[in-house]
N, C-alpha and C positions, 0 to 999 in steps of 0.2 A: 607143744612146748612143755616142760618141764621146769617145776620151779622144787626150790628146798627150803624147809624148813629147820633151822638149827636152834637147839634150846643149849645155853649154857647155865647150872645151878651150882650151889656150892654144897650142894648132895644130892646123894646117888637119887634119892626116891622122885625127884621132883617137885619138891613141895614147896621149896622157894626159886622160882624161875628169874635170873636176873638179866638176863636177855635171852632175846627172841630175835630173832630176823628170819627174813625170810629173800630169796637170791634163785637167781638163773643163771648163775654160773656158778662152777665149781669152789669158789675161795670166798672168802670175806672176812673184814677189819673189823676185830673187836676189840675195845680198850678197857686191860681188867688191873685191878689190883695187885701187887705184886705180893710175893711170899705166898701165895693161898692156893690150893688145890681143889679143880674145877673138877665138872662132870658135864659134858655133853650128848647130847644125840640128834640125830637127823632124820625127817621124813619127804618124800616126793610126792609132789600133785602134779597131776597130770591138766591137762586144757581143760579138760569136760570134769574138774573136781575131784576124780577118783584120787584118791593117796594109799600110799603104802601104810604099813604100820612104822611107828619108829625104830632105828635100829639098834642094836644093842649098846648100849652107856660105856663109853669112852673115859677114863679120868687122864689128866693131865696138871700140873705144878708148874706156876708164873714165877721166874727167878726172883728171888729177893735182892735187896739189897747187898750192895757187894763190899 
């Protein structure tokens, strides 16, 4: 089995992680602040511990106010 690991920060370097989860399926519900531009990344482990490294940082912007 395969699980993931997703880090979402509000900077690229990762120095302030404001969630974390972790998921064996593909999707998962995060509830962020709106107007602000995220940064993500993902890693897999595997059953017996092994994980990959993480993948390369993702940015993404939460619609603001309309």
């Amino acid at each position: 089995a395969i699980t993931y690991t997703i880090d979402v920060s509000k900077n690229n370097t990762f120095t302030e992680i404001i969630d974390t989860q972790t998921s064996s399926t593909t999707s998962k519900s995060i509830t962020l602040d709106k107007g602000i531009a995220y940064y993500w990344r993902v890693k897999a482990i595997d059953s017996k511990g092994a994980s990959s490294d993480y993948s390369a940082t993702f940015q993404f912007y939460t619609e603001g106010v309309g």
